[in-house]
mmCIF file of the N, C-alpha and C atoms, coordinates in Angstrom:
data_MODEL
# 
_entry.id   MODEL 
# 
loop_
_atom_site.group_PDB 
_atom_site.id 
_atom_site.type_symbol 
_atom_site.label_atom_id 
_atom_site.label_alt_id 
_atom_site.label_comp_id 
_atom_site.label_asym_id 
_atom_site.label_entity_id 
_atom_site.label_seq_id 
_atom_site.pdbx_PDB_ins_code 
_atom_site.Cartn_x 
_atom_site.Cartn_y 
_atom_site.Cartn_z 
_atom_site.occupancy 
_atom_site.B_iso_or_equiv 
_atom_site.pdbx_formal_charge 
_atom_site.auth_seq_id 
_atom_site.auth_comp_id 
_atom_site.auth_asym_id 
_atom_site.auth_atom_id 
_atom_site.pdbx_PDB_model_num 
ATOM 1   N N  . UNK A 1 1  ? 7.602  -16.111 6.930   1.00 0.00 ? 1  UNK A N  1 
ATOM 2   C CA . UNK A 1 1  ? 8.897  -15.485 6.761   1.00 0.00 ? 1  UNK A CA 1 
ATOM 3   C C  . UNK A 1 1  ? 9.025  -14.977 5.327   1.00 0.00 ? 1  UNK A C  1 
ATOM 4   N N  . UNK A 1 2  ? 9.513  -13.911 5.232   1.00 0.00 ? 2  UNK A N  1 
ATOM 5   C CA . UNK A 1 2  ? 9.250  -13.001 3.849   1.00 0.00 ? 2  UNK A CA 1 
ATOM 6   C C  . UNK A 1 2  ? 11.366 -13.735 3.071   1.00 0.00 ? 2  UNK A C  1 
ATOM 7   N N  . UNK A 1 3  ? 10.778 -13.835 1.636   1.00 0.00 ? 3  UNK A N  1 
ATOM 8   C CA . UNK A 1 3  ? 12.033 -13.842 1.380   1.00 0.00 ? 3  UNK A CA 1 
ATOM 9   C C  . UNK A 1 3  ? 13.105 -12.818 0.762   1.00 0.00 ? 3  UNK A C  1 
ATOM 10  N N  . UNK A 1 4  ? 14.059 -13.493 1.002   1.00 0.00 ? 4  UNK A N  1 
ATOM 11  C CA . UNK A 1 4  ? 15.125 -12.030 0.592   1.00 0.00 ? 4  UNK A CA 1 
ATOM 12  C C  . UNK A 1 4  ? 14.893 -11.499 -0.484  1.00 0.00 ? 4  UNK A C  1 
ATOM 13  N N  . UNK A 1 5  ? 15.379 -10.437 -0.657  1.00 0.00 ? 5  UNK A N  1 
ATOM 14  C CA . UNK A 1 5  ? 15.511 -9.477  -2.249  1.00 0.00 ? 5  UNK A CA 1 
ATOM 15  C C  . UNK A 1 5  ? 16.392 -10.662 -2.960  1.00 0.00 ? 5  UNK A C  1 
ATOM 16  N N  . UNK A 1 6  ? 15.926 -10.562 -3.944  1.00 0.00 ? 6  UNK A N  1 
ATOM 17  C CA . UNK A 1 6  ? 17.222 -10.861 -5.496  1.00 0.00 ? 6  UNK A CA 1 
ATOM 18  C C  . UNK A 1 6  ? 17.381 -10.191 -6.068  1.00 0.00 ? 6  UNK A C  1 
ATOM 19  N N  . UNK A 1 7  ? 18.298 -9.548  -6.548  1.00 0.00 ? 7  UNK A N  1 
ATOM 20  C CA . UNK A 1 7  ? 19.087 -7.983  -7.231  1.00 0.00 ? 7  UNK A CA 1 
ATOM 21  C C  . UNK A 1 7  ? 19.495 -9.279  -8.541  1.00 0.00 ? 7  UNK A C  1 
ATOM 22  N N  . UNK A 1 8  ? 19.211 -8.466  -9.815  1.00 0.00 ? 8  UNK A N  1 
ATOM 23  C CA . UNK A 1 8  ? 19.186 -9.332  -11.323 1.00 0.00 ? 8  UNK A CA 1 
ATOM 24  C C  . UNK A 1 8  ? 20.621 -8.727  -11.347 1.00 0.00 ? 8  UNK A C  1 
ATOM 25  N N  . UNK A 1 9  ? 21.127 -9.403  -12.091 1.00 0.00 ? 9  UNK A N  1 
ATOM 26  C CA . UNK A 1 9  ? 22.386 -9.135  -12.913 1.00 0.00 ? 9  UNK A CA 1 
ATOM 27  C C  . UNK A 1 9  ? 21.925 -8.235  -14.324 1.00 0.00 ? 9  UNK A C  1 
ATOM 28  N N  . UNK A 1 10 ? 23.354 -7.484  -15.512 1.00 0.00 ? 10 UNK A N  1 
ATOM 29  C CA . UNK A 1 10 ? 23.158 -7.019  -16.227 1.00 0.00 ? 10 UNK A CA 1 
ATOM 30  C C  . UNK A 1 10 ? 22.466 -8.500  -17.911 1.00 0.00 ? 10 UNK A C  1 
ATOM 31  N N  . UNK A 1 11 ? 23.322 -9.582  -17.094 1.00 0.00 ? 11 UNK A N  1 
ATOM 32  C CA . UNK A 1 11 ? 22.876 -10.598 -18.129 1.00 0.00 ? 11 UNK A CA 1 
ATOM 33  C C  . UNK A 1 11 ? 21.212 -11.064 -17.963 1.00 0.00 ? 11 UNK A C  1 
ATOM 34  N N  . UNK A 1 12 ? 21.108 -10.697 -16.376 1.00 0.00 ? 12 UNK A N  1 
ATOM 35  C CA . UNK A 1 12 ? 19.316 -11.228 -16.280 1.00 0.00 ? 12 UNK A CA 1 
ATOM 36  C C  . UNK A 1 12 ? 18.470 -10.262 -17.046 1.00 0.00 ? 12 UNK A C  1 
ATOM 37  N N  . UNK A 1 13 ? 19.076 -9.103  -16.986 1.00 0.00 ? 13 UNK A N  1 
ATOM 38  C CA . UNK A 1 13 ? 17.719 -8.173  -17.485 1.00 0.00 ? 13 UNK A CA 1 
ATOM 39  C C  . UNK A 1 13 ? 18.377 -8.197  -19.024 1.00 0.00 ? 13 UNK A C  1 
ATOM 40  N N  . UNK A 1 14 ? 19.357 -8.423  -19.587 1.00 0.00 ? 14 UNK A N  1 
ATOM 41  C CA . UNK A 1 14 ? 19.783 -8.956  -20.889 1.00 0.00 ? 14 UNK A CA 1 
ATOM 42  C C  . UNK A 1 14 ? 18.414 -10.045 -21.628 1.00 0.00 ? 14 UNK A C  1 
ATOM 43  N N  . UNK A 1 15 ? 18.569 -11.076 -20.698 1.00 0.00 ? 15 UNK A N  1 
ATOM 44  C CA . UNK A 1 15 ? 17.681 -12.380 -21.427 1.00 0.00 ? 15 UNK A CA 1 
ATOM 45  C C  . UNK A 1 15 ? 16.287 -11.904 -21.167 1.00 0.00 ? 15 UNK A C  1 
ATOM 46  N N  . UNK A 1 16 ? 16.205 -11.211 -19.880 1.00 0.00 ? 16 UNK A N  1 
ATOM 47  C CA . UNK A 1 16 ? 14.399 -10.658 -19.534 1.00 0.00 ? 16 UNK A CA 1 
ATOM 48  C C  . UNK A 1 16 ? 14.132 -10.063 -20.964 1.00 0.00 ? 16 UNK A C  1 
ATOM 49  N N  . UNK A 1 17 ? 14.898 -8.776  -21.248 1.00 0.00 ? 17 UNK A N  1 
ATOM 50  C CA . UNK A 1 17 ? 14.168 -7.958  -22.613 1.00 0.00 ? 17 UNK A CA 1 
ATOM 51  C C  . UNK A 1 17 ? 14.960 -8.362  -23.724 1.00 0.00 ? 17 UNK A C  1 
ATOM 52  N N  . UNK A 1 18 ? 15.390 -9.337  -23.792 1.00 0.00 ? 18 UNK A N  1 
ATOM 53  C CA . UNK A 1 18 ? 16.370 -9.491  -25.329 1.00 0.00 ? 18 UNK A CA 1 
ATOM 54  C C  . UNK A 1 18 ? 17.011 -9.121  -25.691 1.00 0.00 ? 18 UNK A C  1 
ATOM 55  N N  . UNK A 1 19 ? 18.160 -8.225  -25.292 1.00 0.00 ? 19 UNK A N  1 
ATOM 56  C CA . UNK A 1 19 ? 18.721 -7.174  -25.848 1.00 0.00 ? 19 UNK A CA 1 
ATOM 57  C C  . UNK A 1 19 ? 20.639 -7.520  -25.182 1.00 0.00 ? 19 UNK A C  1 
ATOM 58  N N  . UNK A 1 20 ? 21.139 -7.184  -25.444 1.00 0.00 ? 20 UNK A N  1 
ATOM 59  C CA . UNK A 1 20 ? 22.398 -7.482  -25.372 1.00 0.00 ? 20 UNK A CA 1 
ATOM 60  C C  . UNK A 1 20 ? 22.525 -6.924  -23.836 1.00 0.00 ? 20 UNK A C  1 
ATOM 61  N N  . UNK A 1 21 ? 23.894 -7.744  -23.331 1.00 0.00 ? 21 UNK A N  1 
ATOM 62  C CA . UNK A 1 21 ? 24.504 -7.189  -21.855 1.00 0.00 ? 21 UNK A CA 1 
ATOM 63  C C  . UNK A 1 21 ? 25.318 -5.795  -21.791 1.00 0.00 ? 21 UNK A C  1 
ATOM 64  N N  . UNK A 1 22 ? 25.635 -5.342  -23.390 1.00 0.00 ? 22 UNK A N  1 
ATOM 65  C CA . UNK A 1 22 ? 26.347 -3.983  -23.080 1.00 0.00 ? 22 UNK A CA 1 
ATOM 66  C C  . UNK A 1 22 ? 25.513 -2.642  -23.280 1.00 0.00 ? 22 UNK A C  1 
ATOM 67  N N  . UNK A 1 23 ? 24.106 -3.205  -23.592 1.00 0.00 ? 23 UNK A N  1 
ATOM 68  C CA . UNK A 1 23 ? 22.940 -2.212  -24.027 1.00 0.00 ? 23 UNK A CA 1 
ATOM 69  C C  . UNK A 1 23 ? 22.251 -2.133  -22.406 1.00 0.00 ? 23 UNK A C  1 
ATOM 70  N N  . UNK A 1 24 ? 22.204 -2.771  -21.408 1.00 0.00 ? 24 UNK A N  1 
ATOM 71  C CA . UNK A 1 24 ? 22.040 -2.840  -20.649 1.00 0.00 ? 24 UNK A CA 1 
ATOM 72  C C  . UNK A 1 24 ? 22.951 -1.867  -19.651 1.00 0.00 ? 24 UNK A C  1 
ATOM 73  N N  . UNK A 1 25 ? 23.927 -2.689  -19.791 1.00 0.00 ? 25 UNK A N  1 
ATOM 74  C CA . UNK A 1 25 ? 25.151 -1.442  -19.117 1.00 0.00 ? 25 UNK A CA 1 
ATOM 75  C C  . UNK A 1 25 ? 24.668 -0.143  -19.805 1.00 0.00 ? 25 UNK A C  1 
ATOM 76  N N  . UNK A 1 26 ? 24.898 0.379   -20.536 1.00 0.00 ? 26 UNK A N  1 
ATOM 77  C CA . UNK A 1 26 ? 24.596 1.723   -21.585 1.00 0.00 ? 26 UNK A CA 1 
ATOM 78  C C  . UNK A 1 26 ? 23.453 2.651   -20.795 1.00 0.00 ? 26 UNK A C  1 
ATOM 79  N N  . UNK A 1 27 ? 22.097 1.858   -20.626 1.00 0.00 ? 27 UNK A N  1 
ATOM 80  C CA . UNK A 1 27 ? 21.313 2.020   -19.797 1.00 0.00 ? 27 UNK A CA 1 
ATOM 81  C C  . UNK A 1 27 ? 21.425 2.562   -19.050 1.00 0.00 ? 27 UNK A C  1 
ATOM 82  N N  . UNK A 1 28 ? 21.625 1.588   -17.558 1.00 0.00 ? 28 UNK A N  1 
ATOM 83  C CA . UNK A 1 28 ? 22.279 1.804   -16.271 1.00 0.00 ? 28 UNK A CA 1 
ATOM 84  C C  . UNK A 1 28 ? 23.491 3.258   -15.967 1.00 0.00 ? 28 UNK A C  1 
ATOM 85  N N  . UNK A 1 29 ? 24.155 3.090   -17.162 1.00 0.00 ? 29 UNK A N  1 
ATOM 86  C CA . UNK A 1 29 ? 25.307 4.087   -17.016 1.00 0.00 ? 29 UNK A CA 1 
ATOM 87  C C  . UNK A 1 29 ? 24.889 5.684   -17.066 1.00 0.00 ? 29 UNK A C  1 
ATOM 88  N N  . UNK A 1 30 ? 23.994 5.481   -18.095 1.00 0.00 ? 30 UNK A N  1 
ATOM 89  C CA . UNK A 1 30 ? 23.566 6.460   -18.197 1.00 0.00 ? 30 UNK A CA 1 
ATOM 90  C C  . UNK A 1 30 ? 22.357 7.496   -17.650 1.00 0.00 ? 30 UNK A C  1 
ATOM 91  N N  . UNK A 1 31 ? 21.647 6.246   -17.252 1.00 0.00 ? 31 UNK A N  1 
ATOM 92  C CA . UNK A 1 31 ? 20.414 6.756   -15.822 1.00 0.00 ? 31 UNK A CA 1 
ATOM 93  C C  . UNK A 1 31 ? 19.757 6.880   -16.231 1.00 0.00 ? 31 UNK A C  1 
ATOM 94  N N  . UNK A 1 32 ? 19.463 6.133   -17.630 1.00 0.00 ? 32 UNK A N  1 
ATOM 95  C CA . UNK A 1 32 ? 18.159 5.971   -17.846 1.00 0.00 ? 32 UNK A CA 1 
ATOM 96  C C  . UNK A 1 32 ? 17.255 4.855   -17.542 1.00 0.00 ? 32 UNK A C  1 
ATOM 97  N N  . UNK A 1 33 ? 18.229 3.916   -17.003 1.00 0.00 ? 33 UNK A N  1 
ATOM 98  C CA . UNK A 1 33 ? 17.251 2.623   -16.017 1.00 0.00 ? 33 UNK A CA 1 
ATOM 99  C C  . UNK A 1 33 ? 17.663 2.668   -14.630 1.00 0.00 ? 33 UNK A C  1 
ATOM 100 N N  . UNK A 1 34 ? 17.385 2.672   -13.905 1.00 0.00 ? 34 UNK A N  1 
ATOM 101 C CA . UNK A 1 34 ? 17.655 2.880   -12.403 1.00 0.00 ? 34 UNK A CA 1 
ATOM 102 C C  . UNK A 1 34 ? 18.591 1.521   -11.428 1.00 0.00 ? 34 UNK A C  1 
ATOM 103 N N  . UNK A 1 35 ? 19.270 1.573   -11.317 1.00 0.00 ? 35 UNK A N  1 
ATOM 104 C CA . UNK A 1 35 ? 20.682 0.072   -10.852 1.00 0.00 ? 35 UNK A CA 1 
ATOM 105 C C  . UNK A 1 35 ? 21.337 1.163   -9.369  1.00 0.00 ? 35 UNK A C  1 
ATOM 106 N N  . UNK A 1 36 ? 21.848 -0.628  -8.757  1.00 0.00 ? 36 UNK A N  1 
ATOM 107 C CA . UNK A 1 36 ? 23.145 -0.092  -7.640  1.00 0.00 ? 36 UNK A CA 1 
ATOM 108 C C  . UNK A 1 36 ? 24.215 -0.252  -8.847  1.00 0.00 ? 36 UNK A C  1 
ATOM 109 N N  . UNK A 1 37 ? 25.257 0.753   -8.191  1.00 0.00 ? 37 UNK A N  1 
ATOM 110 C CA . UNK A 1 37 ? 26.898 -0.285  -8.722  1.00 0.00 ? 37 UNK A CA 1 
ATOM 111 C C  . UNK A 1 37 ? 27.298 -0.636  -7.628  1.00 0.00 ? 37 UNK A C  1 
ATOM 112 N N  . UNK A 1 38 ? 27.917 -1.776  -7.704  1.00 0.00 ? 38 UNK A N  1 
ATOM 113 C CA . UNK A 1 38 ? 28.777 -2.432  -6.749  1.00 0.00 ? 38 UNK A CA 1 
ATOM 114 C C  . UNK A 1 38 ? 29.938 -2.699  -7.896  1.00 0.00 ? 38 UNK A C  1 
ATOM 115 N N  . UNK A 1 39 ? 31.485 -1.386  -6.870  1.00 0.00 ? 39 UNK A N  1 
ATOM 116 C CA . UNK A 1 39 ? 32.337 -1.483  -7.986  1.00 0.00 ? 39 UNK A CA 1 
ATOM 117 C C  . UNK A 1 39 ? 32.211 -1.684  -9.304  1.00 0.00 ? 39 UNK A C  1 
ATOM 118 N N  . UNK A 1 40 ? 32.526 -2.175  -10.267 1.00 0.00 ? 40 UNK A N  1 
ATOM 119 C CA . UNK A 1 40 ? 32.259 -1.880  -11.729 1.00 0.00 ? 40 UNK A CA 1 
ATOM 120 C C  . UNK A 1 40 ? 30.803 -2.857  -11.959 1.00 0.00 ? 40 UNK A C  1 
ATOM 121 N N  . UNK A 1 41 ? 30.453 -3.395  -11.406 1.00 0.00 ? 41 UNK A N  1 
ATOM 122 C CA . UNK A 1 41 ? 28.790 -4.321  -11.585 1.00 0.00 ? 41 UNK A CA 1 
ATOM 123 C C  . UNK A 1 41 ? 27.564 -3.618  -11.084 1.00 0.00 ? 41 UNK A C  1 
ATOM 124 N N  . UNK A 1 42 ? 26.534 -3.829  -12.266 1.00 0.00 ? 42 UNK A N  1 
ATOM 125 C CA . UNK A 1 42 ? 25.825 -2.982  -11.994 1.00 0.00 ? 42 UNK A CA 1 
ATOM 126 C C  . UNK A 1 42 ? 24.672 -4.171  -11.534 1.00 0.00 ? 42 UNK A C  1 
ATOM 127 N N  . UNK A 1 43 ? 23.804 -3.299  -10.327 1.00 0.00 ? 43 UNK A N  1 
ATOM 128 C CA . UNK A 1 43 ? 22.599 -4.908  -10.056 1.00 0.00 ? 43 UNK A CA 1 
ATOM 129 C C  . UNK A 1 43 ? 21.165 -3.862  -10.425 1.00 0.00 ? 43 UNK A C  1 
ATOM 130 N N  . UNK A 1 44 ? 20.282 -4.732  -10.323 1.00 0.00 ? 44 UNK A N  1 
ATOM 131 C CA . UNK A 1 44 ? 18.884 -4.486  -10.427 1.00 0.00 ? 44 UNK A CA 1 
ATOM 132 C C  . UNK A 1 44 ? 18.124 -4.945  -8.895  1.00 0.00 ? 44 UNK A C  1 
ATOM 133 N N  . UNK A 1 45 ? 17.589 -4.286  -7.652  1.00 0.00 ? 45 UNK A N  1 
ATOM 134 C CA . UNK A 1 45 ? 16.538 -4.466  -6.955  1.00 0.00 ? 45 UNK A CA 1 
ATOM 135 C C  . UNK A 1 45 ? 15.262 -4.643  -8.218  1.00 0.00 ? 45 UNK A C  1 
ATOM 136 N N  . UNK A 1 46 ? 14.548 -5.932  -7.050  1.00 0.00 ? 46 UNK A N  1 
ATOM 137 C CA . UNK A 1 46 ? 13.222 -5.730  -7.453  1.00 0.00 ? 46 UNK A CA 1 
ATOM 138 C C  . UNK A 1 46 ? 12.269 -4.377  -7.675  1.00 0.00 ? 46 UNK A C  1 
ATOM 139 N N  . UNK A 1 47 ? 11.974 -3.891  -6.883  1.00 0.00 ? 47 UNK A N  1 
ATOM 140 C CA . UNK A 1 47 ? 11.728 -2.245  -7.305  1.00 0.00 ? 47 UNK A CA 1 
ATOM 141 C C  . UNK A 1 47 ? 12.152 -1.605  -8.275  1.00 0.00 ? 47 UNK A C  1 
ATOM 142 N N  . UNK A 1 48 ? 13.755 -1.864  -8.768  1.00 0.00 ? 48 UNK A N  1 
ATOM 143 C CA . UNK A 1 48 ? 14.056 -0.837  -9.907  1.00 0.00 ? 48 UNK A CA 1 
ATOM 144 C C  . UNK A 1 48 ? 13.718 -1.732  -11.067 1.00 0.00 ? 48 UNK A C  1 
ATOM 145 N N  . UNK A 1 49 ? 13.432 -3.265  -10.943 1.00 0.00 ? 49 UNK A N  1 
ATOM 146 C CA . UNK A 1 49 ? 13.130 -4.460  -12.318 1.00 0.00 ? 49 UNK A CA 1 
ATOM 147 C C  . UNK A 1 49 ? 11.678 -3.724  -12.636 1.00 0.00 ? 49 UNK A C  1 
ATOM 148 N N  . UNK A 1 50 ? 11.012 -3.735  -11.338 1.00 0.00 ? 50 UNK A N  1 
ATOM 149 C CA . UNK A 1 50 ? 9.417  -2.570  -12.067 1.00 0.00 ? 50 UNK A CA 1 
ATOM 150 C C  . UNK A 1 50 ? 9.266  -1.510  -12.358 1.00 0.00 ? 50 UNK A C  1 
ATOM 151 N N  . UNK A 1 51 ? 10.313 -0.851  -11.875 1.00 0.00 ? 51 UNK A N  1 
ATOM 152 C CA . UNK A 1 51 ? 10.687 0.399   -12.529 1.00 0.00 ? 51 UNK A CA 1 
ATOM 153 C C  . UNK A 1 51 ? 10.452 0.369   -14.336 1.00 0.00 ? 51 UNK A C  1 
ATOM 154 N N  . UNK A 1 52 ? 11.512 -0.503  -14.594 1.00 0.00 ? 52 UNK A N  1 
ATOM 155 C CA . UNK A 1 52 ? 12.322 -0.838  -15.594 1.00 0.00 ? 52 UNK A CA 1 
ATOM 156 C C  . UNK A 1 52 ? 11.148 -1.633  -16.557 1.00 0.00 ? 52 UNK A C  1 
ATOM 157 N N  . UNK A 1 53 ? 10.542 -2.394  -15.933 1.00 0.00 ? 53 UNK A N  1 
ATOM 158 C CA . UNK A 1 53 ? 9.198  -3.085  -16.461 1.00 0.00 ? 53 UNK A CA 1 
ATOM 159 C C  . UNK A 1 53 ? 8.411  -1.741  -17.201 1.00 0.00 ? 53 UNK A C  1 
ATOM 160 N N  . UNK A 1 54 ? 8.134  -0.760  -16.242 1.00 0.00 ? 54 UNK A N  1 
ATOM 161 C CA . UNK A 1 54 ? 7.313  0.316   -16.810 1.00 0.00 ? 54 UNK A CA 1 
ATOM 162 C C  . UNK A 1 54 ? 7.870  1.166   -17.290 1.00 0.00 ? 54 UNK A C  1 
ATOM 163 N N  . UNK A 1 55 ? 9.362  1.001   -17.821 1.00 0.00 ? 55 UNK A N  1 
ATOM 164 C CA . UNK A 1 55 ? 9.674  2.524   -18.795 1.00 0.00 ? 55 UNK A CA 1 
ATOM 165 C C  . UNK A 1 55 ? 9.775  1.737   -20.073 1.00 0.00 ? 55 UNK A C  1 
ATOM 166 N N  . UNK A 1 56 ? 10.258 0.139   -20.036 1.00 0.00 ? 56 UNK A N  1 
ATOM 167 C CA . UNK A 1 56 ? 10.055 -0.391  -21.518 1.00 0.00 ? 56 UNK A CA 1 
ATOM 168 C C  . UNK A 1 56 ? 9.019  -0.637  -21.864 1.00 0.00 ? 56 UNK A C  1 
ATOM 169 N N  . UNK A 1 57 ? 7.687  -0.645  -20.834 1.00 0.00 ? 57 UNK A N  1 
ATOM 170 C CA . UNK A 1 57 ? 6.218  -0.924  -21.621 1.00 0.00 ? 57 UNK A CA 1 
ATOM 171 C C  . UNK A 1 57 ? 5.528  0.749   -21.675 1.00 0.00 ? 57 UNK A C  1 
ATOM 172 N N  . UNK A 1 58 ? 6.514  1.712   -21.530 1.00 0.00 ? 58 UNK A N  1 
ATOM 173 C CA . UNK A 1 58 ? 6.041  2.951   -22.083 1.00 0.00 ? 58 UNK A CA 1 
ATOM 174 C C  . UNK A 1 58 ? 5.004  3.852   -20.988 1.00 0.00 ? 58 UNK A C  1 
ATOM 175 N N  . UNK A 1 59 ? 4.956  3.187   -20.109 1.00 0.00 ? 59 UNK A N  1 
ATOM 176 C CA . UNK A 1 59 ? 4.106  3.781   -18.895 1.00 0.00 ? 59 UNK A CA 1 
ATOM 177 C C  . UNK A 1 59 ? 4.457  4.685   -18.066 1.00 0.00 ? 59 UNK A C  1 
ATOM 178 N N  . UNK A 1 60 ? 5.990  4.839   -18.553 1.00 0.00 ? 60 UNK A N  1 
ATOM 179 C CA . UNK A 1 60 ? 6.759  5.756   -17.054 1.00 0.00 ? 60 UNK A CA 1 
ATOM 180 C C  . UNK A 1 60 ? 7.759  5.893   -18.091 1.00 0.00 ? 60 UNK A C  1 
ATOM 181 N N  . UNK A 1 61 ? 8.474  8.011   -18.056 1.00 0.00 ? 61 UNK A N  1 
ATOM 182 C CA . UNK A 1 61 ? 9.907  7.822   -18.436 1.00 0.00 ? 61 UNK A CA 1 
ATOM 183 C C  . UNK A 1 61 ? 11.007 7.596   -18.038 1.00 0.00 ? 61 UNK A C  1 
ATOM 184 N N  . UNK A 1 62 ? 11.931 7.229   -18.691 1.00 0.00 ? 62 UNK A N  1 
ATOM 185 C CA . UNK A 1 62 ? 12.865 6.895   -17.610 1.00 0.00 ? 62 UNK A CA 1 
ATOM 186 C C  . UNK A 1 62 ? 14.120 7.906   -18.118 1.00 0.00 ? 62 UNK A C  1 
ATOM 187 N N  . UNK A 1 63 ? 15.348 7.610   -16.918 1.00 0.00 ? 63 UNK A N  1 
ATOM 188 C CA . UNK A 1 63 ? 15.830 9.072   -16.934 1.00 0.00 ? 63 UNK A CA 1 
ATOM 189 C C  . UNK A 1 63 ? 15.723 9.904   -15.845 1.00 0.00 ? 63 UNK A C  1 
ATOM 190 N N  . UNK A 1 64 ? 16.553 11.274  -15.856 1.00 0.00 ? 64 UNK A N  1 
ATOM 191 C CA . UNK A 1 64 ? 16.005 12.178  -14.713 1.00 0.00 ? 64 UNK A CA 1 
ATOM 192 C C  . UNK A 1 64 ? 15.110 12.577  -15.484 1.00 0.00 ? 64 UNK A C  1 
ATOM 193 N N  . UNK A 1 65 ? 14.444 13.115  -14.704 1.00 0.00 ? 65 UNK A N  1 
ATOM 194 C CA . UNK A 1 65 ? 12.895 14.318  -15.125 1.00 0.00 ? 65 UNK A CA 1 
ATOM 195 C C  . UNK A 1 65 ? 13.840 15.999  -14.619 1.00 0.00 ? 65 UNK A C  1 
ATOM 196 N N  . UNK A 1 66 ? 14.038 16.542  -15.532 1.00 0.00 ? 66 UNK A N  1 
ATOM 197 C CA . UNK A 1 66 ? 14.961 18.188  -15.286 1.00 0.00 ? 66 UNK A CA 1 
ATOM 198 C C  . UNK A 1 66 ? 13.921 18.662  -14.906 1.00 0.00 ? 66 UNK A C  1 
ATOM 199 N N  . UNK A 1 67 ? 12.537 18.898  -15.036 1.00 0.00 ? 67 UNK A N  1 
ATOM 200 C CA . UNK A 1 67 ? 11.655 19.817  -14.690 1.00 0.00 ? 67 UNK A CA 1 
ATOM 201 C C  . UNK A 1 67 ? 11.227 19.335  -13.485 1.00 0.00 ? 67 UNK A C  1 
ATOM 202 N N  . UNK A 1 68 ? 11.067 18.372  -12.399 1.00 0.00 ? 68 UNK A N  1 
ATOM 203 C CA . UNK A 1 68 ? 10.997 17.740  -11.560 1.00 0.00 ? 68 UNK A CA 1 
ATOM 204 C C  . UNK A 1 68 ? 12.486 18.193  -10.613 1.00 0.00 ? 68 UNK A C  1 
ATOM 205 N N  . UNK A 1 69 ? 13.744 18.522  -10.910 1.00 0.00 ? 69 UNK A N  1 
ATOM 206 C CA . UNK A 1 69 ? 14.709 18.501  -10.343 1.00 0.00 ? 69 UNK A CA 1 
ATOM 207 C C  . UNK A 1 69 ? 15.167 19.787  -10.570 1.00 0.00 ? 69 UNK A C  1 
ATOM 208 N N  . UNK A 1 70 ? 14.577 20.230  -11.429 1.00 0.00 ? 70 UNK A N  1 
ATOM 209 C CA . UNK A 1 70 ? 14.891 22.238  -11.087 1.00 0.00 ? 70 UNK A CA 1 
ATOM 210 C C  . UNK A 1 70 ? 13.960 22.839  -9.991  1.00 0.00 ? 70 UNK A C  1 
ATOM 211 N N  . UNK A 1 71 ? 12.299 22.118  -10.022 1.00 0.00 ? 71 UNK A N  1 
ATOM 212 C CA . UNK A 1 71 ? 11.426 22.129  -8.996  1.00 0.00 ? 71 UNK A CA 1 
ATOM 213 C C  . UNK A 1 71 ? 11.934 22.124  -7.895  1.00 0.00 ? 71 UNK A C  1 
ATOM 214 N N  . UNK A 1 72 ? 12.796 21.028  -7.475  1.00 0.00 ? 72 UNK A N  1 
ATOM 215 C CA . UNK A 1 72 ? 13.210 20.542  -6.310  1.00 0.00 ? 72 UNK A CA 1 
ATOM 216 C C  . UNK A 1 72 ? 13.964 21.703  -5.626  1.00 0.00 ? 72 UNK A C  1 
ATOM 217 N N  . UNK A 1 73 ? 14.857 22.155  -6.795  1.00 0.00 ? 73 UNK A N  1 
ATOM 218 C CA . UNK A 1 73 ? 16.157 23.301  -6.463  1.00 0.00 ? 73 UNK A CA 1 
ATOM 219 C C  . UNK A 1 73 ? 15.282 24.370  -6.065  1.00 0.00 ? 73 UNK A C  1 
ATOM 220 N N  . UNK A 1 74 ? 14.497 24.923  -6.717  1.00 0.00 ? 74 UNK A N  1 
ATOM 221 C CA . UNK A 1 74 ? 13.675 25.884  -6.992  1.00 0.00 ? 74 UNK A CA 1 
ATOM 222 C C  . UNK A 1 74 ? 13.229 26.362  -5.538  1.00 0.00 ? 74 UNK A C  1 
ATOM 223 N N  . UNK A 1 75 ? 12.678 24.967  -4.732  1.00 0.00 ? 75 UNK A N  1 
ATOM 224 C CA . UNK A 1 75 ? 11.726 25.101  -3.501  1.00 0.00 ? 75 UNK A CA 1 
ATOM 225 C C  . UNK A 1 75 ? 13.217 24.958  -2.536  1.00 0.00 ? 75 UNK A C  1 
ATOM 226 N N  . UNK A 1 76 ? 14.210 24.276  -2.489  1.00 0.00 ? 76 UNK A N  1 
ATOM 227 C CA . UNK A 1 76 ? 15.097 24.402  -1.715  1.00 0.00 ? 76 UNK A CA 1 
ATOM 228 C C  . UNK A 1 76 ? 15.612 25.651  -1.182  1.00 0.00 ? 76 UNK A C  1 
ATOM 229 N N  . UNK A 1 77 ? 15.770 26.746  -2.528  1.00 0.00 ? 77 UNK A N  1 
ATOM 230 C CA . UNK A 1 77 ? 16.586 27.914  -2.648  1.00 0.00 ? 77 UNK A CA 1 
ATOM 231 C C  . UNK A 1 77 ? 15.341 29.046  -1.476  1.00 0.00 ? 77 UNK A C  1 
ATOM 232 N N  . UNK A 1 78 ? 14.159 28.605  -1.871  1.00 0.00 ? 78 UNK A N  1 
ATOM 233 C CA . UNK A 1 78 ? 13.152 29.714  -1.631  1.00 0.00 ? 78 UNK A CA 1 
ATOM 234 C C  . UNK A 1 78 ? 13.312 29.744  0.204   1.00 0.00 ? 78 UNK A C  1 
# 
């Protein structure tokens, strides 16, 4: 039997990278780390914690990608 997801809080990924709970929010808010909101709380899936793993160890940017999302428009319009 597989176990459930755990979605981190803004304080888990706080103590994960050291960094304060409103630098976290800041983050999230801004889309440069990838979160649900649920009403004003923001969570972390496992998937977006590795996400998040690989844009602070520099492996992946994080953020939208504009050239990736004008692409998108680009092929939609055609």
């Amino acid at each position: 039997m597989s176990q459930p997801q755990t979605y981190a809080t803004t304080q888990d990924m706080a103590a994960k990278y050291r960094i304060g709970d409103d630098t976290v929010r800041r983050k999230a808010q801004t889309g440069e780390w990838p979160c649900d909101r649920i009403g004003r709380l923001y969570r972390f899936s496992p998937d977006q914690q590795d996400e998040i793993a690989q844009i602070v160890a520099g492996t992946r940017r994080g953020g939208y990608d504009k050239d990736r999302i004008a692409a998108a428009l680009r092929k939609l319009s055609a």
